[in-house]
Backbone as a printed PyTorch tensor [residue, N CA C, xyz], in Angstrom:
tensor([[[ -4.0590, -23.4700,   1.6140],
         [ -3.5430, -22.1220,   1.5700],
         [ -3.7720, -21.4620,   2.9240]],

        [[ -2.7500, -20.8600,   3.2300],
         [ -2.4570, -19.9910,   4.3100],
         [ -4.1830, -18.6340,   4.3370]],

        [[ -4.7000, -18.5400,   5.2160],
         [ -5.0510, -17.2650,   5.2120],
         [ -4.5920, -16.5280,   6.2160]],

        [[ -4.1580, -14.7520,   5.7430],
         [ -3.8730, -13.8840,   6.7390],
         [ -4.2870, -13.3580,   7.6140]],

        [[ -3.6450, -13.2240,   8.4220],
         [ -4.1630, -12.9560,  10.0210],
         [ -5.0940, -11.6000,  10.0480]],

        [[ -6.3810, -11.7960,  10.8030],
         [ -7.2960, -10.3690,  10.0520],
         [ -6.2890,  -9.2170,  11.1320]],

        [[ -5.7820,  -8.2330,  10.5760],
         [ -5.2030,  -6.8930,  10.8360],
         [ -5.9600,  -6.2050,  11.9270]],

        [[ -5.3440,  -5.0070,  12.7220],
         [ -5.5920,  -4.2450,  13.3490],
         [ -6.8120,  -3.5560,  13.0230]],

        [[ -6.7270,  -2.9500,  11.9660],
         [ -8.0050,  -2.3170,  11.3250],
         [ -8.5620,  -2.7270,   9.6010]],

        [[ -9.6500,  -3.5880,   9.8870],
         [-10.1650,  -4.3590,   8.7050],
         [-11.3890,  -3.6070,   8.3030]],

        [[-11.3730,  -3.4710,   6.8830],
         [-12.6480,  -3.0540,   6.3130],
         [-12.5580,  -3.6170,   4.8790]],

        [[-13.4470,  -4.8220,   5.1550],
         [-13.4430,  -5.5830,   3.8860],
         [-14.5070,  -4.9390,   3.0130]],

        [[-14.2580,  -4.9100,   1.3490],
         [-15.1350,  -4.4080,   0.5650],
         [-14.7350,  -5.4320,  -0.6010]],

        [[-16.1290,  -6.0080,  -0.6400],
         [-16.9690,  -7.1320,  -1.7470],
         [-16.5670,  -6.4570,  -3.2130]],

        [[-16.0550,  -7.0190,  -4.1350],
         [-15.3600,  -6.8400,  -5.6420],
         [-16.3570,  -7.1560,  -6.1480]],

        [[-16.9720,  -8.4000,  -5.9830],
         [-17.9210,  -9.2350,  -6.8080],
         [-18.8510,  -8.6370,  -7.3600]],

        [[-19.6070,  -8.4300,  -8.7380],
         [-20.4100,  -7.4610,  -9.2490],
         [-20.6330,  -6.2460,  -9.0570]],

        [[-18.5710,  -5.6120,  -9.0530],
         [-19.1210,  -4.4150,  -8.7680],
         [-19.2050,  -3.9740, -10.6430]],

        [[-19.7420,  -2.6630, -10.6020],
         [-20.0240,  -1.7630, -11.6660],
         [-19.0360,  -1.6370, -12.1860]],

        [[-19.0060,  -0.7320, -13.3370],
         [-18.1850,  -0.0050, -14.0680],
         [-17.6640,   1.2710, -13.4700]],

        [[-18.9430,   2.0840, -12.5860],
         [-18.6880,   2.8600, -11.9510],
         [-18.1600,   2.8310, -10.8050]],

        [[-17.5730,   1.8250, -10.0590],
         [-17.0640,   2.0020,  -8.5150],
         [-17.7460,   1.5830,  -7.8560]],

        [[-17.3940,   1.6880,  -6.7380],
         [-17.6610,   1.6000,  -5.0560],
         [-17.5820,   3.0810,  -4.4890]],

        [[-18.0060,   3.7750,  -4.2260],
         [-17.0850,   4.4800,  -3.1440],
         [-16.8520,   4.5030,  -1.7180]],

        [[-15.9000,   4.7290,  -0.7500],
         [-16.0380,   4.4020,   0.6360],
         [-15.5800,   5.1910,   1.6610]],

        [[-16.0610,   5.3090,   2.2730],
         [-14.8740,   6.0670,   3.3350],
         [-15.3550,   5.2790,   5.0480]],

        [[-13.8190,   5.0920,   5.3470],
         [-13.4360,   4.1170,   6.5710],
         [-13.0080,   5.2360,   7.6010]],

        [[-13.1850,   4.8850,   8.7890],
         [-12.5730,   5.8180,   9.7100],
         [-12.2730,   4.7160,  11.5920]],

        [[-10.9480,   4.5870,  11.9130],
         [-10.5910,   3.6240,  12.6370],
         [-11.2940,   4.1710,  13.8060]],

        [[-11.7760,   3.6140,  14.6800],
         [-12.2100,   3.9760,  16.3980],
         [-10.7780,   3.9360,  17.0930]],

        [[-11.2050,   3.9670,  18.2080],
         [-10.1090,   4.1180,  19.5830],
         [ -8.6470,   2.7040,  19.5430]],

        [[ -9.9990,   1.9040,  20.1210],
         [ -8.7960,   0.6620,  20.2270],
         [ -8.3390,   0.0510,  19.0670]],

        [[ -8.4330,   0.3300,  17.3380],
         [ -8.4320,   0.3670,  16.4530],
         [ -7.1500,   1.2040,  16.1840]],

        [[ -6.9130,   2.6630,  16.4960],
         [ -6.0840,   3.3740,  16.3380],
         [ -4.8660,   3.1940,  17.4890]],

        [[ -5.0170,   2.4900,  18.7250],
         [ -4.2200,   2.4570,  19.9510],
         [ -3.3690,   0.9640,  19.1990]],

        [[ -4.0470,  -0.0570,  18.6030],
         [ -3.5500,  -1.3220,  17.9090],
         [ -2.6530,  -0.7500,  16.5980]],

        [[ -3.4690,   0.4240,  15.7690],
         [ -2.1740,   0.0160,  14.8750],
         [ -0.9630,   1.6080,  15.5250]],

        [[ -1.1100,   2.3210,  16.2150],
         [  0.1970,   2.7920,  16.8860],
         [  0.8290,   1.9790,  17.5240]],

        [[  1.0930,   0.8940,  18.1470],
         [  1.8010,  -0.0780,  18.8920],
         [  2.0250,  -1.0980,  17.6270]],

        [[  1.8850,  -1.0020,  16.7980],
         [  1.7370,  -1.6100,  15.2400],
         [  3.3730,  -1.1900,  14.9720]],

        [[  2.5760,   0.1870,  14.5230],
         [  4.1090,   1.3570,  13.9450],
         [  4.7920,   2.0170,  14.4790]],

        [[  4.9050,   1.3560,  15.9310],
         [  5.7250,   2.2280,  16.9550],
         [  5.3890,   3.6600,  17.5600]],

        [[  4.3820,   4.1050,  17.1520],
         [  4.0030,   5.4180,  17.1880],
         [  3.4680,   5.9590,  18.7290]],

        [[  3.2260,   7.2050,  19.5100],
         [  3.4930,   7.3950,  20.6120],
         [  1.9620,   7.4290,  20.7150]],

        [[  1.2260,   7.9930,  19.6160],
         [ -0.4490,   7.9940,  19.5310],
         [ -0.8420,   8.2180,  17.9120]],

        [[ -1.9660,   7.2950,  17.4110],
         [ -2.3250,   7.7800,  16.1080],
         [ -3.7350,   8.3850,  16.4650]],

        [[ -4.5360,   9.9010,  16.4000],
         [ -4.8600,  10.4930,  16.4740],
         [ -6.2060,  10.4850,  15.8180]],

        [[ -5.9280,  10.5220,  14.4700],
         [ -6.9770,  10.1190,  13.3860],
         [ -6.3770,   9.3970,  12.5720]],

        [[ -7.6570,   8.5980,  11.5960],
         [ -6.8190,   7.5640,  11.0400],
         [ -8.2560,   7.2750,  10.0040]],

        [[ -8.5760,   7.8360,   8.6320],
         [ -9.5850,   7.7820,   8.0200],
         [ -9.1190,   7.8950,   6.5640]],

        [[ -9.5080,   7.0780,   5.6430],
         [ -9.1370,   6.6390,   4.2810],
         [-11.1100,   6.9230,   3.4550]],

        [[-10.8290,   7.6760,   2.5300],
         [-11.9810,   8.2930,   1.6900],
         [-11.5640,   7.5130,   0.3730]],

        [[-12.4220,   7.2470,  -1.0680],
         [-11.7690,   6.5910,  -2.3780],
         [-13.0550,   5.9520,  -3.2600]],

        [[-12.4030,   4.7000,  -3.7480],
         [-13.2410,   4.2570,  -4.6110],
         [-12.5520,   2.7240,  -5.0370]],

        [[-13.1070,   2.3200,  -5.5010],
         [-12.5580,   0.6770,  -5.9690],
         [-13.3060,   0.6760,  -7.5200]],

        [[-12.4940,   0.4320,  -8.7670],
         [-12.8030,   0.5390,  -9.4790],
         [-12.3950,  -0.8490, -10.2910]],

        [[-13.7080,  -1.8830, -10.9700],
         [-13.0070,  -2.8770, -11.7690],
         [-12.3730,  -2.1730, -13.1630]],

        [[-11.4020,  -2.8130, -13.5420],
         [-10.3580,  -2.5410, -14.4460],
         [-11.0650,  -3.0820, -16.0460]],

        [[-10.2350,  -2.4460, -16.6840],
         [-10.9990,  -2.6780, -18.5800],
         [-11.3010,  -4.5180, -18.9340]],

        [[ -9.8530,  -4.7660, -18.0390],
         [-10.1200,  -6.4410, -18.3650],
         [-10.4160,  -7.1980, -17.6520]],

        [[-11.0510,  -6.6990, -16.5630],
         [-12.3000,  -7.6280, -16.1480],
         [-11.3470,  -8.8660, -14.9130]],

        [[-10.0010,  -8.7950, -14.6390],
         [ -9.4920,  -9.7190, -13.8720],
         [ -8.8550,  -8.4340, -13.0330]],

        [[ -8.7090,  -7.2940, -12.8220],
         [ -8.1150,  -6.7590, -11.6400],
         [ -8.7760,  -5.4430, -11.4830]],

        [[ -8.6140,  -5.0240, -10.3250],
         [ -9.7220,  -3.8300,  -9.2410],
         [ -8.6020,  -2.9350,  -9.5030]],

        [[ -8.9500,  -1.4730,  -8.8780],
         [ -8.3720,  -0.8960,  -8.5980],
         [ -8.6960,   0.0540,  -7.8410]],

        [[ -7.8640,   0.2680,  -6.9910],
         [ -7.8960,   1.0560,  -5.5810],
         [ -7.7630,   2.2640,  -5.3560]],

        [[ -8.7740,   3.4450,  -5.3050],
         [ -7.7770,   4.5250,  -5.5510],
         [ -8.4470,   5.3220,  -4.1590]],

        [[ -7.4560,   5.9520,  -3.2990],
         [ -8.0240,   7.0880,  -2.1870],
         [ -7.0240,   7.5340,  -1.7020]],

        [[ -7.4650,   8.2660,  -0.0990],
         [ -6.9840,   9.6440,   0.3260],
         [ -6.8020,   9.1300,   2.0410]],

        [[ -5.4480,   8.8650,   2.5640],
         [ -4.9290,   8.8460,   3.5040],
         [ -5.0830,  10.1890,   4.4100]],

        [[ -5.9160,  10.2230,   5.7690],
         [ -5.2790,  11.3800,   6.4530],
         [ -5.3780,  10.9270,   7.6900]],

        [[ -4.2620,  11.5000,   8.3130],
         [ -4.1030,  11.0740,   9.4780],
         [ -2.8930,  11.9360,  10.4050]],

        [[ -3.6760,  11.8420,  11.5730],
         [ -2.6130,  13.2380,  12.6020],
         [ -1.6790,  11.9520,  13.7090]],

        [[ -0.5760,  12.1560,  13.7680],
         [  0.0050,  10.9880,  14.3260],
         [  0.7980,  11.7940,  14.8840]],

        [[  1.5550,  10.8430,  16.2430],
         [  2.1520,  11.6850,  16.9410],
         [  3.6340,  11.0130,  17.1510]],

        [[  4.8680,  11.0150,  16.8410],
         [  5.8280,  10.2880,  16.7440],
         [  7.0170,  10.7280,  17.7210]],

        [[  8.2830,   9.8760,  18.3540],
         [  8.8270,  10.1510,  19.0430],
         [ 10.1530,  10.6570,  18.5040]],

        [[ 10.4800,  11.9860,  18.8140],
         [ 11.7140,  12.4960,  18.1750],
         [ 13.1250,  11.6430,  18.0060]],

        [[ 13.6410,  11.1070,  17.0470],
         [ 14.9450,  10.4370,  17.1700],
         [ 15.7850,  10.9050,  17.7300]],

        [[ 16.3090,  12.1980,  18.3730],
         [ 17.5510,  12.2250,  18.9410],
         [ 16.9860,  12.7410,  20.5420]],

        [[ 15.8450,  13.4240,  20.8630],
         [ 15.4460,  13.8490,  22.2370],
         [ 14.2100,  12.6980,  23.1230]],

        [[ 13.4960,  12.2030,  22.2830],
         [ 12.2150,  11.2500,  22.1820],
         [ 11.1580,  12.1070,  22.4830]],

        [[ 11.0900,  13.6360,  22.2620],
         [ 10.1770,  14.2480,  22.7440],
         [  9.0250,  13.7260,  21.5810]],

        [[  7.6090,  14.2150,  21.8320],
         [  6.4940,  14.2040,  20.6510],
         [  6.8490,  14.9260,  19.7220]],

        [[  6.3560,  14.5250,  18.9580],
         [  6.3130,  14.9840,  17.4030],
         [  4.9860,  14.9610,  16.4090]],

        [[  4.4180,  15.5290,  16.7270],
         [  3.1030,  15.3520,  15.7460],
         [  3.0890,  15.8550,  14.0500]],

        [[  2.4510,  15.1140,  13.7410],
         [  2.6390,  15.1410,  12.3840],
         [  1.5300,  14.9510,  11.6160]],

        [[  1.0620,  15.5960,  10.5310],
         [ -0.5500,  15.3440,   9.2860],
         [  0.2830,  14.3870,   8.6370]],

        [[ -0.9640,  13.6180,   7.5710],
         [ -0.6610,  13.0900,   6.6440],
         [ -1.8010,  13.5040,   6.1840]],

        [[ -1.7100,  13.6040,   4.8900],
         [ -3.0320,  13.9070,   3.6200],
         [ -2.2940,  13.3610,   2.1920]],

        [[ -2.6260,  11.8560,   1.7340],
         [ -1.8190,  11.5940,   1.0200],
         [ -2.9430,  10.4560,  -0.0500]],

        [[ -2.8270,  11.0180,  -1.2920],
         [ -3.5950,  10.0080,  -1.9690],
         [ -3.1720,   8.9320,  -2.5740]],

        [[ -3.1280,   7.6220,  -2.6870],
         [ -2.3870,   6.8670,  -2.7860],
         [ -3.5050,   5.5620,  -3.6740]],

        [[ -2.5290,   4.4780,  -4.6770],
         [ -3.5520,   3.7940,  -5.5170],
         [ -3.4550,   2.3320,  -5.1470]],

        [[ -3.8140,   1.4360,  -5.3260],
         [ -3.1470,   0.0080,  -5.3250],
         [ -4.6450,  -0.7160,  -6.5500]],

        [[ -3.3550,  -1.9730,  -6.7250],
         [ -4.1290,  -3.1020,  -7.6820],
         [ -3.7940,  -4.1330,  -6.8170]],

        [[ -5.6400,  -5.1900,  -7.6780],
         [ -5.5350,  -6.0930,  -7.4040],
         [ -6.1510,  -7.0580,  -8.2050]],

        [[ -5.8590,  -8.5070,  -8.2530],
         [ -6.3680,  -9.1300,  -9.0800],
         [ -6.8360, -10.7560,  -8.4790]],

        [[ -7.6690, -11.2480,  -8.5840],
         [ -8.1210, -12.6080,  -8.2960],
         [ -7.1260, -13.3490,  -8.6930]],

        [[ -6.4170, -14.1100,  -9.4900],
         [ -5.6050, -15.0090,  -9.4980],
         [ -3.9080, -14.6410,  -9.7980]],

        [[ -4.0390, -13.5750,  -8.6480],
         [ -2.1110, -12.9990,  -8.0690],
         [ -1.3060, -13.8500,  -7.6410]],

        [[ -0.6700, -14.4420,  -7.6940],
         [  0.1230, -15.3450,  -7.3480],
         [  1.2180, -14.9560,  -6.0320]],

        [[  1.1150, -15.2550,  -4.7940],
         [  2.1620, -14.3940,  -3.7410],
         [  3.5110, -14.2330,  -4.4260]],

        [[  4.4720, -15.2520,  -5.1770],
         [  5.4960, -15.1550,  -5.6620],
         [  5.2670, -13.6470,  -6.9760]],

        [[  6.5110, -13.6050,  -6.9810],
         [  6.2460, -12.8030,  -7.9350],
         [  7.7060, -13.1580,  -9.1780]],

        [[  6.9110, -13.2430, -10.3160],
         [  8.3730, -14.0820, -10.9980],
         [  9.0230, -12.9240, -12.4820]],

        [[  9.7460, -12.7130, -12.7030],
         [ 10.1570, -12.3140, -14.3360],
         [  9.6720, -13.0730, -15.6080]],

        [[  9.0660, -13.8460, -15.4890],
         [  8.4610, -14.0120, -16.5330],
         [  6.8020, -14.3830, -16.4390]],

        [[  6.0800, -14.7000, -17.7440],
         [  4.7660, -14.7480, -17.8370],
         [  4.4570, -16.8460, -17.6750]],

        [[  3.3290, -16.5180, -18.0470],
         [  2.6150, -18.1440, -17.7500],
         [  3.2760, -18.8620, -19.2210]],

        [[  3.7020, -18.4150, -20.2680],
         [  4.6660, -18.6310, -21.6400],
         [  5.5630, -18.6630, -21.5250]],

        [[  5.9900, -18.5120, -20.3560],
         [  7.8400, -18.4640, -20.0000],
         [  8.6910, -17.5730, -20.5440]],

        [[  7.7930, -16.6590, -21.0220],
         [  8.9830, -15.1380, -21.7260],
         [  8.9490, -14.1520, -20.5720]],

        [[ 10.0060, -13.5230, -21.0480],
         [ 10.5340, -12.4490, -20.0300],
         [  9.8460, -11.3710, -20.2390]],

        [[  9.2490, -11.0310, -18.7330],
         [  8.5290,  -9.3180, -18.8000],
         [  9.3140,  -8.6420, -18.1360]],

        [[  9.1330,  -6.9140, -18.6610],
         [ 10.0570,  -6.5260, -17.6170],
         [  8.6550,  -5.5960, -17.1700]],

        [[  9.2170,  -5.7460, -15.5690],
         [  8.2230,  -4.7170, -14.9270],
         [  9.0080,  -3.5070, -14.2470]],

        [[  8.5120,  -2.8510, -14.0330],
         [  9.2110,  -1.3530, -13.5760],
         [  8.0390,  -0.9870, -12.0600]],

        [[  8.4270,  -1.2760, -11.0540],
         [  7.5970,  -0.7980,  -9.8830],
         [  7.7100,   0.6770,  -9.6140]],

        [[  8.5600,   1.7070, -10.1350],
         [  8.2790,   2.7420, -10.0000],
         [  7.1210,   3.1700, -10.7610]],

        [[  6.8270,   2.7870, -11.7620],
         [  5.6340,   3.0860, -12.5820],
         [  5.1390,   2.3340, -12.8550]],

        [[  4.6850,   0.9520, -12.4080],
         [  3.4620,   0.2430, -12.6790],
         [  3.5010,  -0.6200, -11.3630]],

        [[  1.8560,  -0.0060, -11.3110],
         [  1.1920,  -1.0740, -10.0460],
         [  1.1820,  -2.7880, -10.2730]],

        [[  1.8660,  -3.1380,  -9.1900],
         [  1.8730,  -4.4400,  -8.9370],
         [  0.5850,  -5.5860,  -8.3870]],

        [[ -0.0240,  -5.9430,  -9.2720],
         [ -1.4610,  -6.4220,  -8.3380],
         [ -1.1910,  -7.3750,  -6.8360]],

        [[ -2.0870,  -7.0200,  -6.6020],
         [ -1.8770,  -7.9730,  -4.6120],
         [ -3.1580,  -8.4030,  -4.6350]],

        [[ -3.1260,  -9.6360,  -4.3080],
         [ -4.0500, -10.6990,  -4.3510],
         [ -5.3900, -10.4650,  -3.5690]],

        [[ -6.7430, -10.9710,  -4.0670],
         [ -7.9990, -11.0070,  -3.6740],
         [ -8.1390, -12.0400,  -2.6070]],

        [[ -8.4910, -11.9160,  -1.5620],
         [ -9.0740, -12.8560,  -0.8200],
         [-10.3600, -12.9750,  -0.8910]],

        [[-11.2340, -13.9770,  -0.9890],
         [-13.1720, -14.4240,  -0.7830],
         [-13.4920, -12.6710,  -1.3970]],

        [[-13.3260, -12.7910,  -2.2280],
         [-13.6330, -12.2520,  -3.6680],
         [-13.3440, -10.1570,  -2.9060]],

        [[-12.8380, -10.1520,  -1.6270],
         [-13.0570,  -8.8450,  -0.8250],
         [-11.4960,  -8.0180,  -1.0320]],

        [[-11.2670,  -6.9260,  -0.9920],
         [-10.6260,  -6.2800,  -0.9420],
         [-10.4690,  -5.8100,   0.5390]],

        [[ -9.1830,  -5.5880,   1.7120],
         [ -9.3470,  -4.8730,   2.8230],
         [ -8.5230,  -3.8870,   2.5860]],

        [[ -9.5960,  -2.5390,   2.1120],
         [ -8.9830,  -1.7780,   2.2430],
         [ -8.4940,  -0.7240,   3.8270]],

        [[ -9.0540,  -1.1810,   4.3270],
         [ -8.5450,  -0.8500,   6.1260],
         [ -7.2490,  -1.3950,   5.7910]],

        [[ -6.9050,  -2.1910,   5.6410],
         [ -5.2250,  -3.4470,   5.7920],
         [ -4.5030,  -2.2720,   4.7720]],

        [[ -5.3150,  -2.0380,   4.0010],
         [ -4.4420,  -0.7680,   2.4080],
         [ -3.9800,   0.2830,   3.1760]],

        [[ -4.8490,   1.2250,   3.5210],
         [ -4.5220,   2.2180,   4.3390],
         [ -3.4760,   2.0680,   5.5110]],

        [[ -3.3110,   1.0230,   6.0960],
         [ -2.3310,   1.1180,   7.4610],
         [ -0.8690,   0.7540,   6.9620]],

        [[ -1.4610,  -0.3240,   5.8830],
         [  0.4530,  -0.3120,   4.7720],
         [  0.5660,   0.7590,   4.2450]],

        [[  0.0350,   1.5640,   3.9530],
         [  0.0870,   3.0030,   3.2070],
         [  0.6940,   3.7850,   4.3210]],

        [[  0.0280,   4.0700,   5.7080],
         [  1.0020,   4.6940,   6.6370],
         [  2.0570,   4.1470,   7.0030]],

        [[  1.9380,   3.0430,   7.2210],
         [  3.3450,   2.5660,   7.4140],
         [  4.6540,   3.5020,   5.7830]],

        [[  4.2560,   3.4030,   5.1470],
         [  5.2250,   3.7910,   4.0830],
         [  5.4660,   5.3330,   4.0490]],

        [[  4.4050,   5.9020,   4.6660],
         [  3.9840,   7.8170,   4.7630],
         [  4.7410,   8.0890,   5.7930]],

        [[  4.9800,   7.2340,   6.9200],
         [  5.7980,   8.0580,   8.4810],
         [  7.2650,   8.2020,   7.9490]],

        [[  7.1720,   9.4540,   8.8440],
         [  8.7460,   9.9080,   8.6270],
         [ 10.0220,   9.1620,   9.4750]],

        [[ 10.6970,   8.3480,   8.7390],
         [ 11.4520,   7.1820,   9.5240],
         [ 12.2630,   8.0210,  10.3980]],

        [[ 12.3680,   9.1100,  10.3670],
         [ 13.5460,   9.8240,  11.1080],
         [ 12.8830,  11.2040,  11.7550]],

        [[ 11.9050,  11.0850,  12.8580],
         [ 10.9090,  12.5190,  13.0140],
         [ 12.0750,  12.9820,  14.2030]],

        [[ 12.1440,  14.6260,  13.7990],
         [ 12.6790,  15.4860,  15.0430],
         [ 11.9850,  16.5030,  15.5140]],

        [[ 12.1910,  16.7810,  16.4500],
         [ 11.7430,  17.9250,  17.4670],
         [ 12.1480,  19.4150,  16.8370]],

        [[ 11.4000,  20.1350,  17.0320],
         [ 11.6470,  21.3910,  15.8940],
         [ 12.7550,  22.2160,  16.7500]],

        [[ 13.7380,  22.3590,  15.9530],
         [ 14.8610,  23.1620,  16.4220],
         [ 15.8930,  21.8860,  17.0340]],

        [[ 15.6840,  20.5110,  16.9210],
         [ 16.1580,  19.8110,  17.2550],
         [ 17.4580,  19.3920,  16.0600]],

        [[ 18.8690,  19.5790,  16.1910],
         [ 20.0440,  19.0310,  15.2510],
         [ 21.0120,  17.9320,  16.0970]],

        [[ 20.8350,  17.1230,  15.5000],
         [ 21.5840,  15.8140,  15.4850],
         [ 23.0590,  15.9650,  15.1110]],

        [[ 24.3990,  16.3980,  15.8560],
         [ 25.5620,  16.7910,  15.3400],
         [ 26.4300,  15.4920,  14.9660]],

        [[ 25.5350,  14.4690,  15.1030],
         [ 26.6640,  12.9450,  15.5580],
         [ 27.5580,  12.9440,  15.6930]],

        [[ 29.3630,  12.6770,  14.8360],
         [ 30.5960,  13.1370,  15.6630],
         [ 31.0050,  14.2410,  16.1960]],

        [[ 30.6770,  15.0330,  15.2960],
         [ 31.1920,  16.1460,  14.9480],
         [ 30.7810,  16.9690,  16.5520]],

        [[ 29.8960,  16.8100,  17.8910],
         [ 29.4000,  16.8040,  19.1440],
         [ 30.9680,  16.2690,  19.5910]],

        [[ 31.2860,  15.0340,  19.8510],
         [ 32.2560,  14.0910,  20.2320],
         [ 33.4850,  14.8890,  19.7300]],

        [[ 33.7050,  15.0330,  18.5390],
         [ 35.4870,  16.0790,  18.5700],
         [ 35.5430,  17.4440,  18.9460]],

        [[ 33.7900,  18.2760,  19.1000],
         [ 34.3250,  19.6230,  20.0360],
         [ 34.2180,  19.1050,  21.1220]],

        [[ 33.5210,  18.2090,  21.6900],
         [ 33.7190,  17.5830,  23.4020],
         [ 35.4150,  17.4880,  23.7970]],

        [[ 35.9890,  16.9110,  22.7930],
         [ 37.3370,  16.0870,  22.9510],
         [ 38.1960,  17.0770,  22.7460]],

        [[ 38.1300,  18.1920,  21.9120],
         [ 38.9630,  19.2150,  21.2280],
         [ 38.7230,  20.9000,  22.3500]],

        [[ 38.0780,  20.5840,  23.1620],
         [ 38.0590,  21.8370,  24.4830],
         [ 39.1120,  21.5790,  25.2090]],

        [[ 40.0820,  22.8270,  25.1390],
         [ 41.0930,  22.4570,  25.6370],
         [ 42.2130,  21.9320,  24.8350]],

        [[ 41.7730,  21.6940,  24.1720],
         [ 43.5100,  21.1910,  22.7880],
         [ 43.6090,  21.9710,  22.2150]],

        [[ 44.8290,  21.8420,  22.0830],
         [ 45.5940,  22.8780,  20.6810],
         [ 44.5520,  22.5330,  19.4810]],

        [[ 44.6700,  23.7870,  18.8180],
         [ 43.8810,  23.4490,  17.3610],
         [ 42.5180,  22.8950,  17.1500]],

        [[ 42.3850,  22.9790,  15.9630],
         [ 40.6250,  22.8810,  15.9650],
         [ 40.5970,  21.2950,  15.1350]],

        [[ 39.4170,  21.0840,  15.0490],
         [ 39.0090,  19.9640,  13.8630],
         [ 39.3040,  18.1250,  14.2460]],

        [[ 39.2430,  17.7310,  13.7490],
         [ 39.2710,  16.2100,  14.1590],
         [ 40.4020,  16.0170,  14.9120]],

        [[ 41.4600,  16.1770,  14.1570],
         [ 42.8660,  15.5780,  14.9070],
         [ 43.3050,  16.0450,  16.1060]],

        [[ 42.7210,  17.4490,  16.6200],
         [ 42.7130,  18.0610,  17.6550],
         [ 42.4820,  17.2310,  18.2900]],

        [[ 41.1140,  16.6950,  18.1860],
         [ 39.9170,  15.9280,  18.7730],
         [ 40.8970,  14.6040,  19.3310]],

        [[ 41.0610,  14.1560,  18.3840],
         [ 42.0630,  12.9050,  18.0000],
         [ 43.0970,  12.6940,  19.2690]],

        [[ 44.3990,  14.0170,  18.7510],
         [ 45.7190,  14.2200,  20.0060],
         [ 44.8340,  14.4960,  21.4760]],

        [[ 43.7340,  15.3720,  21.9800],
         [ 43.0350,  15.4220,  23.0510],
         [ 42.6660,  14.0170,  23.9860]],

        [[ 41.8200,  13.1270,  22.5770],
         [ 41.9000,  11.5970,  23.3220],
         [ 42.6110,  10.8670,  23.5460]],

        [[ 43.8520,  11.0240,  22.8890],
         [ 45.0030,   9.9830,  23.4860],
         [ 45.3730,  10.3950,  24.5110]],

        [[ 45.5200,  11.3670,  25.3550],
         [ 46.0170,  11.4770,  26.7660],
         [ 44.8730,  10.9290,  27.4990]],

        [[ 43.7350,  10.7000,  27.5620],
         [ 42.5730,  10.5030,  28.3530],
         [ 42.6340,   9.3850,  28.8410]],

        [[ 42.5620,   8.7270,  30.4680],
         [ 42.1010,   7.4240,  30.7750],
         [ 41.5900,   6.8180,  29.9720]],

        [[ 42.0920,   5.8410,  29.9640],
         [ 41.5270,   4.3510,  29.1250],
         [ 41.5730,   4.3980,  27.6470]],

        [[ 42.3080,   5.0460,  27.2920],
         [ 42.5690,   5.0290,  25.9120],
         [ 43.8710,   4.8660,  25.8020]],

        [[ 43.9120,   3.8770,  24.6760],
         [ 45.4880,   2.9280,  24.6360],
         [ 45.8520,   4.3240,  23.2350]],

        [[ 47.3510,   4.4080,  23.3380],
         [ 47.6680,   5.1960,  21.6870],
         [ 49.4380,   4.9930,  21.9700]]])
């Protein structure tokens, strides 16, 4: 079996005899820790980067469960100017896990009947490695899923064509696309 490559920011926590009552933990990334996973997620600087929680074994005794509090000040590059963009996160977030998870994940059980699972509402377990949980590795997939895929600059609007047919339509008769439209066919290098 494959083992995974240890991550940017690792904080392994031991499952093995834990309680009924938990673990509790709180992780907090250093410098070159936080400079690794911004060049991770593309990010221009991650700022802070600290996960608070608990690990709790489950009623039946074969899966953990993960429960804490993402926060983190990150600084992202605007999609349409690339200026900074800074941004909080404060986000509490859960995960499962279980010792014998299988990476595949199939529609049916070890009986060969059909389960149905619903991932909007039920946690999917993700596999134990040497009996440890990394929840450092939890937290940085967790930001990865928290950044805003599309960050802008405040006061910043993205017109996409609609820029391109008043460019084209200054100067033409009439307003609106086709303006836009009759304007570009007279223009160098456009065949019509």
């Amino acid at each position: 079996m494959n083992r995974p490559v240890r991550p940017e920011f690792s904080r392994r926590l031991a499952v093995e005899g834990l309680e009924d009552e938990g673990r509790a933990f709180r992780v907090e990334a250093e410098e070159g820790e936080r400079k690794a996973l911004a060049r991770r997620f593309g990010l221009v600087s991650l700022e802070r980067f600290i996960a608070e929680g608990a690990i709790f074994p489950e009623a039946s005794g074969d899966l953990f469960r993960l429960e804490a509090r993402l926060i983190a000040d990150v600084v992202q590059s605007c999609t349409v100017t690339l200026a900074p963009v800074a941004g909080r996160l404060d986000v509490p977030f859960e995960r499962l896990y279980g010792a014998d998870v299988k990476n595949e994940w199939s529609d049916k059980d070890d009986s060969g009947r059909e389960v149905f699972l619903n991932p909007e509402e039920d946690l999917l377990p993700e596999p134990i490695f040497d009996d440890c949980i990394d929840v450092g590795e939890a937290v940085a997939e967790q930001l990865a899923l928290e950044l805003n895929p599309f960050p802008r600059a405040a006061g910043v609007v993205f017109e996409g064509l609609a820029g391109v047919y008043r460019e084209a339509s200054e100067g033409a008769e009439g307003n609106g696309p086709f303006a836009a439209l009759a304007a570009l066919r007279g223009k160098p290098g456009n065949r019509a």
